[in-house]
Every structure is written in C-alpha cells, then in structure tokens.
C-alpha positions, 0 to 999 in steps of 0.5 A: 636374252637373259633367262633371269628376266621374268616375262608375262609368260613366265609369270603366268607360268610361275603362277599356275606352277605355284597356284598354292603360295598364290592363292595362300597369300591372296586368302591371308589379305582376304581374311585380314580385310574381312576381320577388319571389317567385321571388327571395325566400329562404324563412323557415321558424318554429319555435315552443316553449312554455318552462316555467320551472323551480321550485325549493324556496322559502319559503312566500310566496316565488315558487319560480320559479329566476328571474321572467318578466320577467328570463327575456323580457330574458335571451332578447333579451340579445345576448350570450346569443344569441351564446352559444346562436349559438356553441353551433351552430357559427355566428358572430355576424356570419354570415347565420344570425346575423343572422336569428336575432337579428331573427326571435327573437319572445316571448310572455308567459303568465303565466296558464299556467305561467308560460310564455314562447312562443318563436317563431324563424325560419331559412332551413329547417324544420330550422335554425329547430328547431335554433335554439329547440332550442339557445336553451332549451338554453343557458337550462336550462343557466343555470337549473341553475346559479341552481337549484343552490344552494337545491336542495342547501340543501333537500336539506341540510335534508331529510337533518339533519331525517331525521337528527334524527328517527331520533335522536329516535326512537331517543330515544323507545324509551329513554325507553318502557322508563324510563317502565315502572317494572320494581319499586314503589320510590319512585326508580323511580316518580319516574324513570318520572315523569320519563321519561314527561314526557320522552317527551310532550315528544320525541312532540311534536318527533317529529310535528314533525319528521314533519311538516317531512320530509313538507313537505321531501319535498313541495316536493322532488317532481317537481310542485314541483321541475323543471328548466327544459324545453319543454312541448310538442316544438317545432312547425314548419309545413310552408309557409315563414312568408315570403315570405307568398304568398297574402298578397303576391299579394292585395295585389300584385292589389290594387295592380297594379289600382289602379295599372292604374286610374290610368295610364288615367285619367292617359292618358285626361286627357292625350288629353282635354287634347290633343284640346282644345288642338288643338280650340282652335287649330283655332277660332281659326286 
C-alpha cells in the first residue's frame, strides 16, 4: 500500500484537520450562487400551440396555406421578427428585442395537426404573452393573404356550379313537360322522343353538378377550411424559467463541496510539504 494514495479515511481526515479551507471554498461558491441569484433578471416562458390554416386544394395536393417546414423558417426570419417587434412598439435593438430573438424555441408536430409548439421568453409573464400572442398574429396575417386567392377561386367555382345547376334545373321542367306528348300525332311522339332523351342526358349533369356543389360545400367547411390560429390559450407558468433556482443552487452545492474538498486537500499537501522540509534541515543540521 502507498502512503500517497488517498482513501476515504483519509479524506475525511483531511477534511476535519482542514475543516476552514473547506468550508472557505464551499462559502465562496455559496456567496457566488446567491449573488447570482439575487442579480439575475427573471425570464418568464410563454408557450403556444399554432395550427396551420387550410385551404381548399385538389385532391392529392396538401391543403395547408403553407408547408411546416417554410412555416419553422418563416418564424426564425429576422425580418419577420422585427415586424412582429414593431407591431409592439419595440425597436429592433432594444433589450426586449434582443431577448426575443435568442429565447424564440420551435417545436415541430407534424403528427398532430400539423402543429408548431412555440415557446418565447420576456422579462415578465406578461411580455412573453405579448410576444407569442403578436407573432401568431403577424403569421395569421401572412397566411390570410397566401389564403386569399385559392379561397375566392373556390368560392368562384361554388357559385358558377350553383348557377349552372338552377339553369340546368330550370332546363329539366322544360324538357318534362316536352316529353309529355299532350295529342297521338306522329311529331309529337318523335318531340317526346326527343325530349325525353334530352331529359336523361340533363339528369345525368344534374347529379353532377349536385355532386361537385356538396364537394364545394364540403371542402369549404369550417373542419377543411380555417385560418391560421392557436389551438389552445397561450400558457405562462407562474415560476420565472431563468434563473432556474432549485437547478443553480443543486449544482452551486455541488461545486461549492468539490471545491471546499480541494482547498483542503491543496493546503493539507502543502502542510504535508512544510513540515518535511523543515524535518529535513532539522536532520541534517
């Protein structure tokens, strides 16, 4: 066995021979943390849960007003950011700013929705509300405009299929009553003939049409067809997300031992190392 090696014994009875340097290293940790958290500005999260608007689109055709992935590029665009920013009144180099842009944190779930988590932070539970509150506003806004033309372009279509089917309609009651000969002369028959031919060709376009203006309807429903939004209220937790305490003080214990441990195992070296020096000139004096 190696009388340099240093066992738990011994650690403890480096410890309790050097109890100062321990507890001086562990206090100076121990200050530090609670200088720290007593300086430290609190950090409030908000989180929101964005539901990506859909609009009216061909079959096989995604009918989101824009795709996750450019929706996650748009929300870390600066300039987007500066505009959601100026909506608030707050400059682009201002504190707030600064924050917003380095807290902003995405979340993709493509399986739910899709949906985008949005997490922000401010320096109260207020301000990191406003800003998840105005960034989803500033993208509804965006995604209104993308969603404005395929949306009239539907309803275009809705209403020339609705138009078409009363004409068609209207058609059909004509070609009933001239398919109803009225007398047993020979024109008559063959204008029935005629008429009633017409008549299965114009109930065919109108189950048609029917079909096409419930499709129309369909897609145009609030389930199919909806604006970009949240889906749940924003949620802010009532503790600040930084400074993290129970976290800070954990590791600031932690180190503020370890720490404690080595200034005494140091100063219990350096005794160690004086007192056989001065041993040695003691001998050969």
């Amino acid at each position: 066995m190696q009388n340099d090696e240093v066992y738990v014994l011994d650690l403890w009875h480096i410890l309790a021979r050097e109890w100062a340097w321990f507890l001086a290293g562990l206090l100076v940790v121990l200050l530090a943390v609670f200088a720290y958290t007593h300086t430290a500005r609190r950090q409030w999260e908000a989180t929101a849960f964005i539901q990506i608007g859909q609009v009216p689109a061909l079959q096989g055709t995604d009918p989101k007003v824009e795709p996750l992935a450019r929706v996650l590029e748009r929300l870390q665009l600066v300039p987007f950011q500066n505009h959601v920013l100026a909506n608030l009144g707050i400059k682009d180099d201002a504190p707030e700013a600064k924050l917003y842009r380095k807290s902003v944190k995405l979340d993709p779930l493509p399986y739910a929705g899709p949906l985008v988590k949005f997490s922000v932070r401010g320096w109260s539970p207020e301000q990191a509300r406003q800003f998840a509150e105005a960034t989803v506003a500033e993208l509804q806004v965006v995604h209104q405009a993308l969603m404005a033309k395929p949306l009239a372009l539907t309803q275009a279509r809705l209403e020339q299929v609705t138009a078409d089917l009363k004409a068609a309609e209207a058609e059909r009651s004509q070609l009933l009553q001239a398919a109803t000969p009225v007398g047993t002369r020979d024109k008559d028959a063959q204008g029935a003939g005629v008429a009633s031919m017409l008549l299965t060709a114009t109930d065919a376009q109108i189950r048609e049409l029917r079909q096409t203006q419930g499709e129309l309807n369909v897609r145009l429903a609030h389930n199919f067809t909806y604006q970009t939004s949240l889906m749940w209220p924003v949620y802010v937790p009532q503790g600040p997300a930084s400074p993290n305490l129970a976290l800070i003080w954990g590791m600031g214990v932690l180190f503020g031992l370890s720490l404690g441990a080595l200034a005494a195992i140091v100063r219990n070296a350096l005794r160690r190392a004086h007192v056989a020096t001065v041993s040695f000139n003691q001998t050969h004096a």
